[in-house]
C-alpha positions as CSV (number, residue, x, y, z in Angstrom):
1,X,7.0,-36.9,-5.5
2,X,8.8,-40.0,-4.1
3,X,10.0,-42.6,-6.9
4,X,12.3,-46.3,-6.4
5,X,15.4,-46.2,-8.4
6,X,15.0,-48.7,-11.0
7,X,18.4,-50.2,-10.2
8,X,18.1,-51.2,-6.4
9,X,14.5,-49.5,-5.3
10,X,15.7,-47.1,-3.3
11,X,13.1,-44.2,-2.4
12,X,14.2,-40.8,-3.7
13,X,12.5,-37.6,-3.7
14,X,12.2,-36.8,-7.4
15,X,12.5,-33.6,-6.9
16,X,16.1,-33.5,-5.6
17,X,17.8,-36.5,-7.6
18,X,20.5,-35.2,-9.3
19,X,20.9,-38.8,-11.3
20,X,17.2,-38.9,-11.7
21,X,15.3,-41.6,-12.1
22,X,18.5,-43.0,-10.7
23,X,19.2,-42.6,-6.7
24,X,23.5,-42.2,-7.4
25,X,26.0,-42.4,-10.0
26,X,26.8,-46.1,-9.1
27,X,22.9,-47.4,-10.0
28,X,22.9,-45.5,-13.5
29,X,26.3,-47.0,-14.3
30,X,25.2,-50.2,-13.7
31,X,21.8,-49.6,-15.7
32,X,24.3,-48.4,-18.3
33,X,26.3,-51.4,-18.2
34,X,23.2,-53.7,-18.5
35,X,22.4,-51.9,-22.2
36,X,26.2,-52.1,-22.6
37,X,25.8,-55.9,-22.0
38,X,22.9,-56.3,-23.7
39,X,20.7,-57.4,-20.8
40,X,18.7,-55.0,-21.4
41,X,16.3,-54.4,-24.7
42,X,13.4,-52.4,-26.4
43,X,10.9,-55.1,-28.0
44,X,10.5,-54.8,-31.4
45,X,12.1,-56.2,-34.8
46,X,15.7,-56.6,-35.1
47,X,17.3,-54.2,-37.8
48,X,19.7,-55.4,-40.1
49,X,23.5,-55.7,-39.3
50,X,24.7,-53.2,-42.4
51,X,22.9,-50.4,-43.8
52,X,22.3,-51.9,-46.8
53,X,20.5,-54.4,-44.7
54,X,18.3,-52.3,-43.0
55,X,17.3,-50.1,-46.6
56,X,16.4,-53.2,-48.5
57,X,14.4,-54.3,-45.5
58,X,11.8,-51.9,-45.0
């Protein structure tokens, strides 16, 4: 099965990616860094900045 790296949409055989779903090293550090960065997200309700916070939230 042939998938695009989701970093620069390179075509890689699934099967033999050893950085899978990532074509190299370099694109998942540079995913990585984008999470790091916080350019990346998962939608959804912010949680609270302390625990206490988030217990007396929910």
């Amino acid at each position: 099965m042939r998938i695009k790296c989701p970093t620069c949409q390179r075509e890689i055989e699934w099967a033999e990616a050893q950085y899978r779903p990532f074509c190299s090293e370099r694109c998942r550090l540079i995913d990585l860094g984008g999470w790091l960065a916080e350019r990346h997200a998962i939608a959804g309700e912010a949680a609270g900045d302390t625990p206490e916070e988030r217990i007396t939230e929910t």
